[in-house]
N, C-alpha and C positions, 0 to 999 in steps of 0.2 A: 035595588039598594046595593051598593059599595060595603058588603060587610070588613071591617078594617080588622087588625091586630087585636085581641082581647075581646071584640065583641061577639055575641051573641048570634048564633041563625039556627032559630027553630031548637035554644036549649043548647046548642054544640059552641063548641071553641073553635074559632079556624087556628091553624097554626100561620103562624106571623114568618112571612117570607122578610128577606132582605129590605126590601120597597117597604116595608110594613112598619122595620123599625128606621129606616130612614127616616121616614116622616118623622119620627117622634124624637130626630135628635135635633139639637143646637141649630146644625147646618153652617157651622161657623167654620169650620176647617180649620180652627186653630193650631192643632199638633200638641196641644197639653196632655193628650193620651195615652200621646206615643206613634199614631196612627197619624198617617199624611193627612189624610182626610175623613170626613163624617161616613163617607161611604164605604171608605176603607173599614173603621170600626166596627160598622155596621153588619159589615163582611161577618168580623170574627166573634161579633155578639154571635149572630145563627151557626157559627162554629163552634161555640161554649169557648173559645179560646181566650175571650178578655171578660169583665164583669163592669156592669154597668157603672158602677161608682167611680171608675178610672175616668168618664168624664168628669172632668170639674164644673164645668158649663152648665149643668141640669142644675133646676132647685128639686128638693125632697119630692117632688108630689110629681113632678115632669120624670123622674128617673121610677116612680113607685109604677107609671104606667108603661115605661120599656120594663121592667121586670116582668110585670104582667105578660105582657108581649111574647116574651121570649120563656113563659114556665113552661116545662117539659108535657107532652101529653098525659105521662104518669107522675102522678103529684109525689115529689121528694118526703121522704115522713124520716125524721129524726129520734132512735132511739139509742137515750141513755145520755148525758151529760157530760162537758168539758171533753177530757183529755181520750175518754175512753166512748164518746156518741161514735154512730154508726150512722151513716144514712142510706136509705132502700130505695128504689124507685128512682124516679129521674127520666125513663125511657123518652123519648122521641119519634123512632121507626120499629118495624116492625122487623126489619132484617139489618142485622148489623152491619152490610156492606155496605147502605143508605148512610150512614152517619156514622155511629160504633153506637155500643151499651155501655151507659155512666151507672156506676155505684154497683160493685158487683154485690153478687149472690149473698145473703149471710145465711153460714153457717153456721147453724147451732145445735148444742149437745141437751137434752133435756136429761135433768137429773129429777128422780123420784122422793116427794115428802116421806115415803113408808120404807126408806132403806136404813140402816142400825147406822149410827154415826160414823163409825169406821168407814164404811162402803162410802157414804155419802161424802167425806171430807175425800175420799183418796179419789174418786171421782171428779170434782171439782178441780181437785190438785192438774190430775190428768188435761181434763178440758183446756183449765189455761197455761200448761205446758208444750201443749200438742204444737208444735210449726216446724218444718221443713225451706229450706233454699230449694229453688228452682230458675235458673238463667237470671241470677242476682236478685232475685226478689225472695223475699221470705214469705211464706204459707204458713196462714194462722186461722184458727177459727173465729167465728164473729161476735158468740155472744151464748153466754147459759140460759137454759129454760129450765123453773122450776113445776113443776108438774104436781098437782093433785090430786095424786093418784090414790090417798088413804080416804080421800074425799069428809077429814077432821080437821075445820078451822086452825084449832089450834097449832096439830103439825103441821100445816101447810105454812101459818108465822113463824113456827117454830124455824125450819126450812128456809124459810127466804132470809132470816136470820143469818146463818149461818152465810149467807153470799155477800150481805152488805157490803163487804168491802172486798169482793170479787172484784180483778183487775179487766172486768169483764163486762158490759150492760146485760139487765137482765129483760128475759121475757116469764110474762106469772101467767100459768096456763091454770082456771076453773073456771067451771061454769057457774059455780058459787057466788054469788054476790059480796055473803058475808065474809068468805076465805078473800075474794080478792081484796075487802076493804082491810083486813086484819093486814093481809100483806101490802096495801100500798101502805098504811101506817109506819111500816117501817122503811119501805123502799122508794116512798113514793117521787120525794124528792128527786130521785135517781131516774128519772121521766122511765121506766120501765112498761113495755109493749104488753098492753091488756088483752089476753087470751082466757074469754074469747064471751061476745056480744051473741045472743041470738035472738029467734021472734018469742021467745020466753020466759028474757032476762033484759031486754035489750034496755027500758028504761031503768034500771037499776046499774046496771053496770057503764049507759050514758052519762050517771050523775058523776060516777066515779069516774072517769073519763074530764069531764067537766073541772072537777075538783080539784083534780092530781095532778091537772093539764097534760097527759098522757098520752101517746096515740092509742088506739083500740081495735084488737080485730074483728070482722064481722065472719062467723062462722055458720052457711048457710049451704050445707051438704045439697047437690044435685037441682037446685033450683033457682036461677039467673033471674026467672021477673020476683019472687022473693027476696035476692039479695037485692037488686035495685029499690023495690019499695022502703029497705030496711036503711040502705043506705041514705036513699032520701031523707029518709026521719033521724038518722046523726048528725046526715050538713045540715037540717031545719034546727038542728038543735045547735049549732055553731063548731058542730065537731068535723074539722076536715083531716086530721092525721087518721087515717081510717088505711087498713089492709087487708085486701080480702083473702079468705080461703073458702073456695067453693066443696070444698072434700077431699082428701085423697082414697080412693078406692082401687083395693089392689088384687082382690080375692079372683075377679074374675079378668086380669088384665086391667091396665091405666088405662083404654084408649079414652075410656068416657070421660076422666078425670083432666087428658091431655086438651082431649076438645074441650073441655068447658074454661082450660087454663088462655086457649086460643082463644077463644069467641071473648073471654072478657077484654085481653087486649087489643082485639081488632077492635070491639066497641071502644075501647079509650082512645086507639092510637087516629083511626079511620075514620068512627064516628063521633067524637071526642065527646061522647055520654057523660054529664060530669057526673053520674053516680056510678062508672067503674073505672074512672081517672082514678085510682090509686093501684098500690101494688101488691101482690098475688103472695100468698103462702102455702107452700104447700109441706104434709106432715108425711116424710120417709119412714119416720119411726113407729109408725102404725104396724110394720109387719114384725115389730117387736112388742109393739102393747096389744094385739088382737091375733095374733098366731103363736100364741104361747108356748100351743101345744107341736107346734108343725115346724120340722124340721131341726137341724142342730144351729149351733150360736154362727156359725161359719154361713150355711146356710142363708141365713136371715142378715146376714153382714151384707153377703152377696147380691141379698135380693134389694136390701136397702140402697146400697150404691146404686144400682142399675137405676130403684127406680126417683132417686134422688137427681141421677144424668140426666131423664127422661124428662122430669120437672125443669130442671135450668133449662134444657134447651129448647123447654114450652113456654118460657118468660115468667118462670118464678124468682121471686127477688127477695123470698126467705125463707129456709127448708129449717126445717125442726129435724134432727134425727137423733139417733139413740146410741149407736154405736160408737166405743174410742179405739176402735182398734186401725195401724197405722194404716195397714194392707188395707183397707175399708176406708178410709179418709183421703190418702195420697190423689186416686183418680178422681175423684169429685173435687180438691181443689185443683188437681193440675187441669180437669177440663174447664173451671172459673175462672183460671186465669186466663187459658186461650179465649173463652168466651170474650173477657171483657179486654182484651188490649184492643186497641185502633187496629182495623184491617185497612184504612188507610198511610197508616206510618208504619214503616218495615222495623222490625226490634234490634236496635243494634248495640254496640258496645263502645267507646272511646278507639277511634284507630291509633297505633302506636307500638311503643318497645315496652313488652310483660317479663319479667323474669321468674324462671324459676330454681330453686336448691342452691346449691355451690357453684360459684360463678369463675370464671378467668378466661385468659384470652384463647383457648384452646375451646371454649364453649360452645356446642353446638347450636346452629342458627335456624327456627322453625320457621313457616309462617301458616299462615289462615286468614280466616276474612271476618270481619266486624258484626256479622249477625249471630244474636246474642245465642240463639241455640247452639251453633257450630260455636262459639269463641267457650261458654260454660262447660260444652260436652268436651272440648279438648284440655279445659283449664281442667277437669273433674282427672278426664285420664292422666293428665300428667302430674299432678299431684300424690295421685292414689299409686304412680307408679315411681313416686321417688324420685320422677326425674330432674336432672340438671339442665338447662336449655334456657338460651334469650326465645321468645316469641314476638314474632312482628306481625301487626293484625291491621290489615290493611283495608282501607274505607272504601266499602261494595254497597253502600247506600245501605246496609242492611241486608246482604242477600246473602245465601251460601255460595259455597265454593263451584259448584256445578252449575246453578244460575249466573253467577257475575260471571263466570268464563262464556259463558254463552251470549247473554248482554250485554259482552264486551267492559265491564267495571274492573276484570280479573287482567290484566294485562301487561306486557314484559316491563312498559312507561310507569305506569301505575306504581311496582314493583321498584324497580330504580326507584322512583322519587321518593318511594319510604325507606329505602336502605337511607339513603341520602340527608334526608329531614329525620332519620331516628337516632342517628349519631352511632349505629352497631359500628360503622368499619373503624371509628375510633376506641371498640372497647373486645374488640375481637382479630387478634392474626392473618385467622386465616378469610378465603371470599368462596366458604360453600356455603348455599342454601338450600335444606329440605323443605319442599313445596308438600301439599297432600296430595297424593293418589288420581283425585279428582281434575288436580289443574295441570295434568302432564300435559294438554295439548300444548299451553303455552310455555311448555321450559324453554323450550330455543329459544323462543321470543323476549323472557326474561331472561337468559342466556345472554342477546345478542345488545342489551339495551344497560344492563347491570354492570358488564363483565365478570359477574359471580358465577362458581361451579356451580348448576343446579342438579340435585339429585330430587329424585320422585320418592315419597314418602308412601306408607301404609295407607287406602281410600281410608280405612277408618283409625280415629285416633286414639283407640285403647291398644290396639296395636305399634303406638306411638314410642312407650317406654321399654318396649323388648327393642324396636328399632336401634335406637340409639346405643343401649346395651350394646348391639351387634355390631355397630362403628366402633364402638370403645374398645372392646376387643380385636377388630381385626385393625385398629391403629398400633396395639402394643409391638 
């Protein structure tokens, strides 16, 4: 048998090649998509780069089975509503140089039912102030967890209260049935992530699930053919926003908890199992609610970063942790972000004329190259160093200074035709330019191609603003 796109073999999903969703288009090659042809499209459906509605050609039910076609291995689960939803999950391959990884990591802060209101409002306050810049993107966390940790209905409603109108989506962690129902009463609307489903609660907190139309997580410590059976019996009951969390166990070492993060999404990605199609949670802040006594707050910061790292880059697609401190957050999102960019498109910046400080024709002339680390880390220095200076940042596909001179993008032509297309020689005197450190093989060459003085600049560019100091002074 020809098993097609969307169907069935032996319980698994194939994933839908190119050919796969071809068949299921138009075939008309009209160009109302934007796209020359059907096959064209077709291209950048399996690339996630267009969505299927931009054909006009399909009726409802012909496009309901290219969506089909094309869902990710790991089923997307939406929590929290409007402006402030998140979505998790999404994967396709198992290594991101295969495709990339869509819908990063969420990061969430759980806060405690049993803390004095003071602790617990300045807490909150903290969670959604937390965000940092990094190479033009802003770093934020993803969502609060309220936790029942006095394990009393009441402050647990009490608690989620107090976040309703958090700028934030929530997750409600009991194992309580009646704590969770008290708190979707108040939240429920806000489709908030049910933590947590087990084999001793599981049709109870199914109803609510049900009810609240919720996603739900399945909490099924060290045991895969249990989490599968369990799973079964939520999609028999029509519930597919399902996330699992097999355990996190830290006491003696992650590797158990790493394997078991692996093997579920081999099962989704490989052998497309639909009851581990969804996406992985795992809880960093366990070595803050179960090591109370062991070690200091720095400590336990430490150990939670590490093993929060350990979980993203096992394909968990939502870490619960506990800590707000910056030194503790900074590396777990700056490794999210590298995780989830395209390792097929290089990060680059707008090439072109940046200014910075006080300007006139006596200004000194920088340059650099369009990938976004080198163009941030030199915006960073030069800012921080007061400096005055035009920058010209020249389009290297994305590469640093040291790579495009090598593969030939860094070049004396290159160079010219961005003096030329920036409009500098019209807003500056003199014709020097300081290159970085890195691209002195080709000064002559941008020498001989420019007619500009080239001088060789600092390799690195915190050394950027004493530079220039030192021409300012030896011009007096």
């Amino acid at each position: 048998m020809d098993y097609r796109a969307g169907e069935l073999k032996g319980g698994i999903k194939l994933r839908a090649t190119v050919m796969d969703i071809y068949r299921l288009l138009p075939k008309t090659n009209c160009g109302k998509c934007g796209e020359a042809s059907c096959m064209a499209f077709a291209t950048k459906l399996n690339e996630k780069e267009v969505e299927p509605i931009q054909c006009t050609q399909m009726a409802e039910k012909e496009r309901e089975k290219v969506e089909d076609a094309i869902a990710p291995a790991v089923r997307e689960v939406v929590i929290g509503t409007g402006d402030k939803a998140i979505t998790i999950g999404g994967d396709e391959v198992m290594y991101r140089y295969e495709l990339t990884f869509y819908n990063p990591t969420a990061l969430v802060i759980e806060v405690s039912d049993d803390l004095s209101e003071e602790e617990f409002d300045a807490k909150v306050k903290t969670i959604e102030n937390i965000e940092f810049e990094r190479t033009g993107e802003l770093l934020k966390l993803s969502a609060i967890a309220v936790r029942n940790k006095s394990g009393d209905v009441e402050k647990f409603a009490k608690a989620t209260e107090k976040v309703k109108n958090s700028k934030l989506p929530l997750v409600l962690c009991s194992f309580n049935p009646d704590a969770m129902k008290a708190a979707l009463e108040i939240v429920g609307d806000q489709r908030p992530l049910i933590y947590g489903a087990t084999e001793y609660n599981l049709e109870n907190m199914a109803d609510l699930a049900l009810e609240y139309k919720c996603p739900i997580t399945l909490f099924v410590p060290h045991d895969l053919e249990k989490m599968k059976e369990l799973s079964y019996n939520l999609r028999s009951e029509g519930i597919n926003d399902i996330v699992l969390d097999p355990g996190t166990y830290v006491r003696e070492g992650t590797g158990d908890t790493l394997d078991e993060f692996i093997m579920i999404r081999r099962l989704a990605v490989e052998k497309g199992d639909p009851d581990f199609r969804f996406p992985i949670m795992g809880v960093p802040a366990v070595h803050w609610i179960y090591e109370s006594g062991l070690g200091t707050m720095v400590d336990k910061g430490i150990r939670e970063a590490v093993t929060a790292a350990k979980l993203m880059n096992s394909y968990a697609d939502i870490l619960i942790m506990h800590g707000t401190e910056i030194w503790e957050l900074i590396p777990v999102l700056t490794l999210r972000q590298g995780l989830y960019t395209d390792p097929r498109k290089p990060q680059a910046v707008d090439p072109g004329l940046y200014t910075f400080g006080e300007l006139d024709e006596n200004t000194p002339v920088l340059l650099t190259t369009n990938f976004s680390l080198t163009f941030y880390t030199v915006e960073g220095d030069l800012k921080s160093g007061d400096a005055n200076c035009y920058l010209l940042v020249l389009d290297t596909d994305g590469r640093a200074v040291d790579v495009s001179v090598a593969g030939n993008q860094f070049t004396g032509k290159a160079v010219a035709d961005l003096i030329k297309e920036s409009g500098i020689e019209d807003k500056v005197s003199h014709r020097k330019l300081i290159i970085p450190g890195l691209g002195a093989p080709v000064s002559g060459d941008i020498e001989d191609e420019s007619g500009w003085e080239v001088a060789v600049g600092p390799r690195d560019s915190s050394q950027a603003p004493d530079y220039l100091n030192k021409i300012k002074e030896e011009a007096k």
